[in-house]
GULUMDREN-249860 format. One record per residue: residue in one letter; x, y, z of N, C-alpha, C in turn; chain; residue number from 1. Coordinates in steps of 0.1 Angstrom, whole numbers, plus 5000, padded with zeros to 4 digits. Layout:
BEGIN
  r  neast  nnorth   nup  caeast  canorth  caup  ceast  cnorth   cup  c    k
  a      X       Y     Z       X        Y     Z      X       Y     Z  A  NUM
...
//
This chain:
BEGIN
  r  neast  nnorth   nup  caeast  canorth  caup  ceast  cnorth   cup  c    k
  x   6577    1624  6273    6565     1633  6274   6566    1644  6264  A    1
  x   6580    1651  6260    6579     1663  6255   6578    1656  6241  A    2
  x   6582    1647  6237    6580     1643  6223   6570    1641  6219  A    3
  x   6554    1633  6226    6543     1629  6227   6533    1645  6222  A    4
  x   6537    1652  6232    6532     1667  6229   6536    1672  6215  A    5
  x   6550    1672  6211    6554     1680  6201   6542    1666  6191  A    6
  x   6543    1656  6191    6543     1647  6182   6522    1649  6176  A    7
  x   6519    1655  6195    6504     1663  6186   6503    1672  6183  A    8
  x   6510    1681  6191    6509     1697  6181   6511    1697  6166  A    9
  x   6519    1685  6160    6519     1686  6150   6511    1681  6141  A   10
  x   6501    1669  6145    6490     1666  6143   6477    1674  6144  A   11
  x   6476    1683  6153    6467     1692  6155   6468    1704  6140  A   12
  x   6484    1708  6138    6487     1718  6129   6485    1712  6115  A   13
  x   6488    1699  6114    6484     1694  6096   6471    1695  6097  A   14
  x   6463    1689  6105    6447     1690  6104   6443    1704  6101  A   15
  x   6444    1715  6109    6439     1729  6104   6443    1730  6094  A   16
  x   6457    1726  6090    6463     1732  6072   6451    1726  6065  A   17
  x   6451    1708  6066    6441     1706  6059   6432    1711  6055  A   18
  x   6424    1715  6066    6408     1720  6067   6412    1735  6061  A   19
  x   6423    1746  6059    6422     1756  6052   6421    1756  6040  A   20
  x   6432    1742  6034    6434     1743  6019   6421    1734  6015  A   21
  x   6412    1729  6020    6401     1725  6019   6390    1736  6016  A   22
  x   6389    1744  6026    6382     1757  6025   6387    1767  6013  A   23
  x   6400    1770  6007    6405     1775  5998   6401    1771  5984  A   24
  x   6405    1756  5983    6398     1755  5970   6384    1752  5967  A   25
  x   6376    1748  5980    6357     1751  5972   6354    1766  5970  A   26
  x   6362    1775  5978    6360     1788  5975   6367    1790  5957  A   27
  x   6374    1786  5956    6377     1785  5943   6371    1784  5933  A   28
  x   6363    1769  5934    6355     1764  5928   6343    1774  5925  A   29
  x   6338    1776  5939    6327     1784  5937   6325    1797  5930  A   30
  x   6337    1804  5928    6341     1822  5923   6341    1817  5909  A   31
  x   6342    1805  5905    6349     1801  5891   6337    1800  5882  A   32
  x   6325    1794  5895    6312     1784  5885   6304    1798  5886  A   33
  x   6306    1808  5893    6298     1821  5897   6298    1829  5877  A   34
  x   6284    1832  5878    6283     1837  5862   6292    1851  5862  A   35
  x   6287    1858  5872    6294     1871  5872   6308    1869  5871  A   36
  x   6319    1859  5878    6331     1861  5875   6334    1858  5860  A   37
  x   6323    1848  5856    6327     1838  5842   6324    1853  5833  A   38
  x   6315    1863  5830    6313     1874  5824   6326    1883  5825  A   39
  x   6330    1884  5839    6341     1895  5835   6355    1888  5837  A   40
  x   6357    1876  5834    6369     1873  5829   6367    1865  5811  A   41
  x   6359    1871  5811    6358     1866  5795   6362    1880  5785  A   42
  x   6369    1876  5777    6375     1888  5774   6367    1895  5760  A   43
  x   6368    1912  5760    6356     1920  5757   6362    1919  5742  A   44
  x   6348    1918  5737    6354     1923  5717   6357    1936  5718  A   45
  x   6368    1934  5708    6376     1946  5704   6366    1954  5699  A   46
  x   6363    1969  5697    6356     1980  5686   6356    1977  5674  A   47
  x   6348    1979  5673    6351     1977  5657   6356    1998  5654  A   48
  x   6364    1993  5644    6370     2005  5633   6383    2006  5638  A   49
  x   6384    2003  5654    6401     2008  5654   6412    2005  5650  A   50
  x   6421    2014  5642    6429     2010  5635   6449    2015  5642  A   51
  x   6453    2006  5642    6465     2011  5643   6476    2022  5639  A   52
  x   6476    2034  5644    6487     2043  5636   6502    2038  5635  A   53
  x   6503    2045  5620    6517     2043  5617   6530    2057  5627  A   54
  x   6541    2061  5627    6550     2067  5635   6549    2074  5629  A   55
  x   6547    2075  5612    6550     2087  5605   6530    2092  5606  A   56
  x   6518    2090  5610    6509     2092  5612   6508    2102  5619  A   57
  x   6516    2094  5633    6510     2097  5645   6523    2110  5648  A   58
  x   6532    2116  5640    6540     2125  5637   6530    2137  5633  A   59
  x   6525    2135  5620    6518     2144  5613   6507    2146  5624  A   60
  x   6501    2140  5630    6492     2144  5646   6495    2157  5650  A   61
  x   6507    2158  5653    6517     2168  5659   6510    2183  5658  A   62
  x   6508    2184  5645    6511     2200  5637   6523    2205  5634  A   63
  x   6521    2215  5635    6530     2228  5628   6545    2226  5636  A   64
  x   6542    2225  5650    6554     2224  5663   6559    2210  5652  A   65
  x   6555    2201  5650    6564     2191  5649   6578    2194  5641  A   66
  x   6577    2201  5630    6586     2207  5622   6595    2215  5632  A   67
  x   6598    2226  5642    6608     2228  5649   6613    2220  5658  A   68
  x   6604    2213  5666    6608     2204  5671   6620    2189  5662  A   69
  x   6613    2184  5651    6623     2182  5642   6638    2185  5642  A   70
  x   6635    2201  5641    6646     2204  5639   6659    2207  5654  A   71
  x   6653    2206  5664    6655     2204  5676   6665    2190  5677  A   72
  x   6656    2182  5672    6661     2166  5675   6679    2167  5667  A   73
  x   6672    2174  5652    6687     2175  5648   6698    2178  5650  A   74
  x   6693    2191  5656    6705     2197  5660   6714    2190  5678  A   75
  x   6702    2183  5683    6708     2177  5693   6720    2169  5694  A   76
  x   6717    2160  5681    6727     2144  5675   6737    2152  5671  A   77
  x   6735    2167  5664    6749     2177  5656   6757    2174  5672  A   78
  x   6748    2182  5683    6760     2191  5696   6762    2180  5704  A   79
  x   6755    2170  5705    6759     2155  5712   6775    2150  5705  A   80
  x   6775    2145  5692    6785     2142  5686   6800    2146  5687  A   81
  x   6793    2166  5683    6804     2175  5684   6813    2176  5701  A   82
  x   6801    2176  5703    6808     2177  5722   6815    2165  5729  A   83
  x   6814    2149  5720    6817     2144  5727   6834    2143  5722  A   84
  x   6833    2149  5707    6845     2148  5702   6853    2164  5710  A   85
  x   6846    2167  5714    6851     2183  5713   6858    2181  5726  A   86
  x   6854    2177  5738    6855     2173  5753   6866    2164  5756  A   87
  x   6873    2153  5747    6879     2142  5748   6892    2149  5754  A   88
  x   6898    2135  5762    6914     2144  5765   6922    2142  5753  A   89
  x   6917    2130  5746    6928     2132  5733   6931    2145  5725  A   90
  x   6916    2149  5727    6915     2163  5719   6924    2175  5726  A   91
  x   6920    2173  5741    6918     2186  5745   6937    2184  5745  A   92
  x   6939    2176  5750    6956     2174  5754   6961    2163  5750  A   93
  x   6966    2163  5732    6969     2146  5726   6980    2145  5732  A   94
  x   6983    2129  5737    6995     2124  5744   7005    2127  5731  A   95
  x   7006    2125  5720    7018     2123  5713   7026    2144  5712  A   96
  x   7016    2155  5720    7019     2165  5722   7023    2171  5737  A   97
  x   7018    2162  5742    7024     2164  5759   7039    2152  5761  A   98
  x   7041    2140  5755    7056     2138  5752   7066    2147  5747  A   99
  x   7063    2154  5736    7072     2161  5731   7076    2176  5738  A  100
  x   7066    2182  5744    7068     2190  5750   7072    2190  5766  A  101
  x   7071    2178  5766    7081     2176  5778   7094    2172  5776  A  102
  x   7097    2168  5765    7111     2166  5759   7120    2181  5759  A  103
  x   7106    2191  5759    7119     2200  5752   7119    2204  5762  A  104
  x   7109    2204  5775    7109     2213  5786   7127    2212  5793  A  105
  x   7125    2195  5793    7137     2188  5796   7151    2192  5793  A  106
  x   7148    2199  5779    7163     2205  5773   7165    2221  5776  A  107
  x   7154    2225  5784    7154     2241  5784   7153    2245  5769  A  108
  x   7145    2239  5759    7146     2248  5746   7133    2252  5744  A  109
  x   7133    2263  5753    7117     2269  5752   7110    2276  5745  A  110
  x   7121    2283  5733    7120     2285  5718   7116    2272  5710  A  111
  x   7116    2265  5716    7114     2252  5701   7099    2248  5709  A  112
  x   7099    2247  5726    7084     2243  5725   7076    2254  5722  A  113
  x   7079    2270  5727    7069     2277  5717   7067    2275  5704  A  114
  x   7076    2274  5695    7078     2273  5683   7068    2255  5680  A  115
  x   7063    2245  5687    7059     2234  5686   7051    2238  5690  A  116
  x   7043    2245  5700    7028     2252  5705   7022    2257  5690  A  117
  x   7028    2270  5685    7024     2274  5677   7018    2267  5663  A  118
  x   7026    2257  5655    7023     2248  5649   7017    2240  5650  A  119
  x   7015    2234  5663    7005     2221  5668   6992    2228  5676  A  120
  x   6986    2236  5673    6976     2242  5678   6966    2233  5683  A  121
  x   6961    2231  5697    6950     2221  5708   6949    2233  5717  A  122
  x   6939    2230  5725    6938     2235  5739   6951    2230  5746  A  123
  x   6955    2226  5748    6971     2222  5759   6979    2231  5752  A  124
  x   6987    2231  5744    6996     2240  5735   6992    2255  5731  A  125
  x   6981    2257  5732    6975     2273  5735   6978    2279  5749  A  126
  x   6970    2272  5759    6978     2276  5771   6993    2275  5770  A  127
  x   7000    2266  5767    7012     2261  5773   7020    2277  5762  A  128
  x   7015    2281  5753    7019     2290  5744   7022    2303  5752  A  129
  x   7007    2306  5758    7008     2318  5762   7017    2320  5775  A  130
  x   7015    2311  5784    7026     2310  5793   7038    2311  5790  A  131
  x   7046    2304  5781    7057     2306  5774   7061    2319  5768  A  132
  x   7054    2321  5763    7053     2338  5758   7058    2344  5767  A  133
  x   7054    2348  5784    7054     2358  5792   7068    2350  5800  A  134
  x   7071    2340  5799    7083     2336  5809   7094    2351  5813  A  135
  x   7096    2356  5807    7104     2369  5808   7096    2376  5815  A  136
  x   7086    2376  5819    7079     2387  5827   7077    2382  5842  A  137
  x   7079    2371  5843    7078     2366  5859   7074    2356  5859  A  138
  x   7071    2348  5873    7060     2338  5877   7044    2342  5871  A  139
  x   7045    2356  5879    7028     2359  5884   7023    2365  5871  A  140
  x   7029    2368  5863    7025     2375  5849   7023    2358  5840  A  141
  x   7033    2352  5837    7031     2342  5830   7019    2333  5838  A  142
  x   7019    2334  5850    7005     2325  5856   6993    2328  5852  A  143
  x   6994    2342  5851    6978     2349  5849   6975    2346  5832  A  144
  x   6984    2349  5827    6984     2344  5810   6979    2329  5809  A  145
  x   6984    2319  5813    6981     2308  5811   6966    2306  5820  A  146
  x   6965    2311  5828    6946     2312  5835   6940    2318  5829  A  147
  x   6943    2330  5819    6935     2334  5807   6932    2327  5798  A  148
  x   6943    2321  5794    6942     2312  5780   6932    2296  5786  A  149
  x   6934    2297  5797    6924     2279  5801   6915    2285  5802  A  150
  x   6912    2300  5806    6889     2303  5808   6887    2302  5794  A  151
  x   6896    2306  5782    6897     2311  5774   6889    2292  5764  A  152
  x   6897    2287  5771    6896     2270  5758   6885    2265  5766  A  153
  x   6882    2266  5778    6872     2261  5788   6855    2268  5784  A  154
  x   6856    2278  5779    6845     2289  5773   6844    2282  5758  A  155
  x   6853    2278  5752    6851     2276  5740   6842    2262  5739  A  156
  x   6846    2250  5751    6845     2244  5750   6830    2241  5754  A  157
  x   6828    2251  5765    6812     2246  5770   6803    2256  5761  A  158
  x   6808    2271  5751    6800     2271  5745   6788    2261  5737  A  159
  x   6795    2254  5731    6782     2246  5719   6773    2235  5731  A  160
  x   6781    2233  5743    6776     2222  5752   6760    2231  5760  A  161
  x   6764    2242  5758    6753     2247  5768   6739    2248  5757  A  162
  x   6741    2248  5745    6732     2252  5737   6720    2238  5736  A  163
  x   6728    2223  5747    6720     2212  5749   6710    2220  5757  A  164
  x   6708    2229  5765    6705     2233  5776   6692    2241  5771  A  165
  x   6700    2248  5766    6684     2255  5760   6674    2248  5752  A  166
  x   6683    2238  5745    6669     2225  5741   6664    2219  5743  A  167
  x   6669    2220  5757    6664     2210  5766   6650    2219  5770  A  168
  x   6656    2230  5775    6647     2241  5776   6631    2241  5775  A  169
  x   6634    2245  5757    6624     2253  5742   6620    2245  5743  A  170
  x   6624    2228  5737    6615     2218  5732   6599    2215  5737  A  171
  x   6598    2214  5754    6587     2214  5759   6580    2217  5759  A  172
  x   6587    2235  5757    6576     2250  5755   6567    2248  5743  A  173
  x   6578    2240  5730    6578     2243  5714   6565    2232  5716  A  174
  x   6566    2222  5722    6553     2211  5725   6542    2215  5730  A  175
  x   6545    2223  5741    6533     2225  5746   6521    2238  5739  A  176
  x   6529    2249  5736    6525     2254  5722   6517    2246  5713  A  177
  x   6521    2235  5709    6516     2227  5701   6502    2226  5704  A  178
  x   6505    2215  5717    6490     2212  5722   6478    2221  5724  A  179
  x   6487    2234  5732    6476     2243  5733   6469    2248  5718  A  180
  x   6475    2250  5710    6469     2254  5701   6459    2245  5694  A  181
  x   6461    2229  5695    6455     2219  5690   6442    2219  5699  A  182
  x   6440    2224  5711    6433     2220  5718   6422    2232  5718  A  183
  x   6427    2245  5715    6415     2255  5709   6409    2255  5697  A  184
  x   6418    2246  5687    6410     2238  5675   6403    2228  5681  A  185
  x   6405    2220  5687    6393     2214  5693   6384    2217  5698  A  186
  x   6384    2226  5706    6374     2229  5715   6360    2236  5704  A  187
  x   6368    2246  5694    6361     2253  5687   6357    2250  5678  A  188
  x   6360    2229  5675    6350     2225  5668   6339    2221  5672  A  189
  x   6339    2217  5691    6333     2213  5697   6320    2221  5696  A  190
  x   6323    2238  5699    6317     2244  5701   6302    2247  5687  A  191
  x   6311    2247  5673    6308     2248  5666   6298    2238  5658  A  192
  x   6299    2225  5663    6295     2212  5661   6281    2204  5673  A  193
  x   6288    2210  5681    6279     2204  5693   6287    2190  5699  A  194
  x   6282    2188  5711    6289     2172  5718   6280    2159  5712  A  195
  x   6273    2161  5702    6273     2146  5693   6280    2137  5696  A  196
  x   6292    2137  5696    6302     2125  5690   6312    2129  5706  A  197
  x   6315    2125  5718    6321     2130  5725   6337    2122  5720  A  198
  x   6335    2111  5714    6346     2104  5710   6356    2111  5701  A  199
  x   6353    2120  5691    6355     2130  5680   6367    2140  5692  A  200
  x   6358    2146  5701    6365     2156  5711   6382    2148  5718  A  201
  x   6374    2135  5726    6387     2124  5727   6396    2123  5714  A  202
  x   6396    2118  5704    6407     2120  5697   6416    2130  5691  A  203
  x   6410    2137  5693    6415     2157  5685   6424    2157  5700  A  204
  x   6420    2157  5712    6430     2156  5728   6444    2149  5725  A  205
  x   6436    2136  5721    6451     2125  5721   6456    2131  5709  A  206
  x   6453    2136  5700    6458     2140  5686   6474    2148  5692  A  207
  x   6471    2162  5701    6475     2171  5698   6484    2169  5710  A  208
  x   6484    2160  5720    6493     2156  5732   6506    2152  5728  A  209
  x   6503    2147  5709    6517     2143  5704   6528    2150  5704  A  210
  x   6527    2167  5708    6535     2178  5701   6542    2174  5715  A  211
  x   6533    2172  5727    6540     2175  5740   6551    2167  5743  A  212
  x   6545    2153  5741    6553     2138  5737   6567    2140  5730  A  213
  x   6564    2149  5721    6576     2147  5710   6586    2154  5716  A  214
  x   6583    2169  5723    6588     2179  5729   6597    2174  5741  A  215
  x   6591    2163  5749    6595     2159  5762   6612    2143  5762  A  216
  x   6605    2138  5746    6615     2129  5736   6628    2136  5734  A  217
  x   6626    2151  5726    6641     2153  5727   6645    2159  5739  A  218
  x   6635    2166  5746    6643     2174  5757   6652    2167  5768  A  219
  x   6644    2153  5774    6656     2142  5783   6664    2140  5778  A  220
  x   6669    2136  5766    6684     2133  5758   6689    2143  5761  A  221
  x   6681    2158  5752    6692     2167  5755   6693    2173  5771  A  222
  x   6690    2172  5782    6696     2176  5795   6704    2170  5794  A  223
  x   6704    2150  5794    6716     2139  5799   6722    2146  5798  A  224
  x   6727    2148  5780    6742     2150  5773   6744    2161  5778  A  225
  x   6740    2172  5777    6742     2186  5785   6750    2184  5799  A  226
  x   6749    2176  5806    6753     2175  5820   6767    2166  5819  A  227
  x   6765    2154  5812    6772     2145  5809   6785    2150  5799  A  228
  x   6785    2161  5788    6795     2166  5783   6801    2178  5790  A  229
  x   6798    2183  5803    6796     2197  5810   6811    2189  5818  A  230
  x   6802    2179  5826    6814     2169  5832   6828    2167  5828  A  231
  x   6824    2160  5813    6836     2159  5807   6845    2168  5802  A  232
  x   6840    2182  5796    6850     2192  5795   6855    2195  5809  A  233
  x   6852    2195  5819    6857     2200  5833   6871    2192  5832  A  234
  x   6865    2176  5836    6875     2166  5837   6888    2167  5824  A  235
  x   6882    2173  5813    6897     2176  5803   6904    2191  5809  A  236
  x   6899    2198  5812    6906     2214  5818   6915    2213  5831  A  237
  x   6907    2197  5842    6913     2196  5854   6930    2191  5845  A  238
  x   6927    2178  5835    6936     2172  5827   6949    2181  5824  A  239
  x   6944    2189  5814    6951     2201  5811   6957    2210  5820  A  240
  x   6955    2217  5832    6959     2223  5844   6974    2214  5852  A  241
  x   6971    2201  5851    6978     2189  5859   6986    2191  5846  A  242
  x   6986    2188  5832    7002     2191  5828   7006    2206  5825  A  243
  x   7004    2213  5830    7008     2224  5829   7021    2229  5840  A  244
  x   7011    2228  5850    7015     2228  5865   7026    2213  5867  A  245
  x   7029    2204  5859    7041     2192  5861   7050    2203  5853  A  246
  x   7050    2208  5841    7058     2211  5833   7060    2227  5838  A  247
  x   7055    2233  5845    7063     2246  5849   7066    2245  5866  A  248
  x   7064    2237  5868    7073     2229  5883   7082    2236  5882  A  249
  x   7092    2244  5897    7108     2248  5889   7112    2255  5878  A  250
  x   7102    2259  5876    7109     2272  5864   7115    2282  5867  A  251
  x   7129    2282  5860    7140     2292  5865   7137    2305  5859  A  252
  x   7127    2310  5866    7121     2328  5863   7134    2331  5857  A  253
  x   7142    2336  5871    7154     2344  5878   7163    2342  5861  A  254
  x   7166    2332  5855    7170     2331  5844   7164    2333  5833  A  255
  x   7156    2340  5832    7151     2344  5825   7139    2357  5818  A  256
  x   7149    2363  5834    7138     2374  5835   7142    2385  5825  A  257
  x   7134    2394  5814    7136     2400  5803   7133    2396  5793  A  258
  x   7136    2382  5789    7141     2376  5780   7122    2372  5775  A  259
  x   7126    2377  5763    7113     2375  5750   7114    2364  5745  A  260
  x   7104    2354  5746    7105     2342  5738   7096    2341  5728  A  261
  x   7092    2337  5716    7085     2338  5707   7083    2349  5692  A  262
  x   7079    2351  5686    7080     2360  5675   7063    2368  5674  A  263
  x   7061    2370  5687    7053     2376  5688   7054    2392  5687  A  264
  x   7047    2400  5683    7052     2418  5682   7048    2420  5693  A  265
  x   7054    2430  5700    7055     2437  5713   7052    2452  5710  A  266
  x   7040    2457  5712    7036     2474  5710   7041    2480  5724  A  267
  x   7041    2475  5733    7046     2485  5740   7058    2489  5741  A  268
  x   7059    2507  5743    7072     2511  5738   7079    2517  5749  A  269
  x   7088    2527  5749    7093     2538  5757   7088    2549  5754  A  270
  x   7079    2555  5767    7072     2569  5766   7082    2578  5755  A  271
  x   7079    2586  5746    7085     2594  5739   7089    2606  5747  A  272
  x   7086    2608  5755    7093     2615  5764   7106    2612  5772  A  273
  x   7105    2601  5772    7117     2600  5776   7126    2595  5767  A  274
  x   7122    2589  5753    7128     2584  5742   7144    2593  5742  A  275
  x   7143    2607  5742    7156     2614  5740   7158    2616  5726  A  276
  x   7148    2618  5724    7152     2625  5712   7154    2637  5704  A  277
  x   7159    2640  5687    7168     2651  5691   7158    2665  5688  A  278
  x   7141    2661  5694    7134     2673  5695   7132    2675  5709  A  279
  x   7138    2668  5717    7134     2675  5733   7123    2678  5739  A  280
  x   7116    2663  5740    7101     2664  5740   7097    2669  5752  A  281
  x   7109    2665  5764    7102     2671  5777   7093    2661  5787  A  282
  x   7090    2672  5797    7078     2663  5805   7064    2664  5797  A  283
  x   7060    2657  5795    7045     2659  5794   7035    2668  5802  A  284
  x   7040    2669  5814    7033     2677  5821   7032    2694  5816  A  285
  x   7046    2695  5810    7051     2705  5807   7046    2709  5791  A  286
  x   7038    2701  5785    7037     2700  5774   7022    2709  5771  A  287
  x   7020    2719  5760    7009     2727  5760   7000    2711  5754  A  288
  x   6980    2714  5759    6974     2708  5758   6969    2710  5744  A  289
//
């Protein structure tokens, strides 16, 4: 019995399919033989006169803005390049300079890694310098040196990177400038001319939208890289900090407290007052003003 049933419901359900896809294609038929569809799927003749612009045309569109802007684009590919070379860890901290200075760390010859700082000048070996320098003055003195010297390569570094930022900025401004100005030339030819030609008004529009276009071209590239090299200087300074902090691990202050390392000059002296010398300078306090 239950099969008899299923065996017509399913005879029941092909028949309707039938009769829909029946109904489906005379409706087909009929939209197809219909004039009005046959009119608007027939496809419209092109205008006559329109012509294709060339890149270097539709540049000169621009105006005056296009020339800064230009120079915009250039300078982008300069600080993209520079930053990406400038940001690297090879750069910031070359392996063949963090082996050797952990060699000497190794021997306690902390004269020879300053003396290898000095001559191998990077951001890693600058810090690692100034630190070294102050070992005679403490932990907390040599710490604060080497945190000066990493704001110090960290500043250097995001200098030229920020200047993506302001091009990112200008460019849009330098575009939209553009347009506005193109578009009071238009208008005040409009005015001057009359709406004759409304098409004349239309192209002088699209003409001068180019500055905005062009403006909007370099400015996304330069945010990316702006963000994307901002990152990567970070990621080289975190780099740099991690061997810093391996290599003064265990540093025997206590052995070395006094002790001047480097051939750096030292201005600070002994108050002359207390020098002892054979004019008997006295207290200061005591001293006429």
């Amino acid at each position: 019995m239950r099969n008899t049933i299923r065996h017509l419901s399913c005879l029941t359900i092909a028949k309707s399919f039938s009769r829909l896809v029946a109904v489906a294609i005379t409706a087909a038929f009929l939209l197809l033989a219909s004039p009005g569809f046959s009119q608007a799927a027939s496809p419209a003749p092109a205008p006559a006169g329109v012509q294709s612009k060339t890149l270097w045309e539709q540049i000169k569109e621009g105006g005056w803005v296009m020339f800064p802007i230009a120079l915009c684009s250039i300078a982008t590919l300069y600080l993209i390049g520079d930053g990406i070379l400038r940001t690297s860890r090879k750069k910031a901290a070359p392996p063949e300079q963090e082996e050797a200075l952990k060699t000497l760390f190794r021997q306690g010859d902390y004269v020879g890694a300053h003396n290898y700082c000095k001559t191998n000048p990077s951001p890693l070996t600058n810090v690692l310098r100034s630190g070294i320098g102050l070992l005679g003055e403490g932990k907390q003195v040599a710490e604060e040196g080497m945190t000066g010297a990493l704001a110090k390569e960290n500043s250097q570094m995001q200098t030229y990177i920020s200047y993506l930022s302001v091009i990112g900025v200008c460019t849009p401004m330098i575009g939209l400038l553009g347009t506005v100005t193109g578009m009071i030339k238009a208008f005040a030819k409009l005015g001057s001319s009359g709406i004759g030609d409304p098409s004349g008004l239309s192209a002088a529009i699209g003409e001068v939208l180019v500055a905005t276009a062009s403006g909007l071209i370099i400015a996304i590239p330069a945010f990316g890289a702006f963000y994307f090299l901002r990152n990567r200087a970070t990621d080289s300074v975190h780099h740099i900090q991690d061997v810093v902090n391996s290599l003064f691990r265990k540093m025997p202050y206590e052995s070395l407290a006094g002790v001047h390392l480097g051939d750096d000059e030292l201005f600070a002296a002994t108050p002359n007052w207390l020098a002892g010398d054979s004019h008997g300078a006295g207290d200061p306090a005591e001293q006429p003003a």
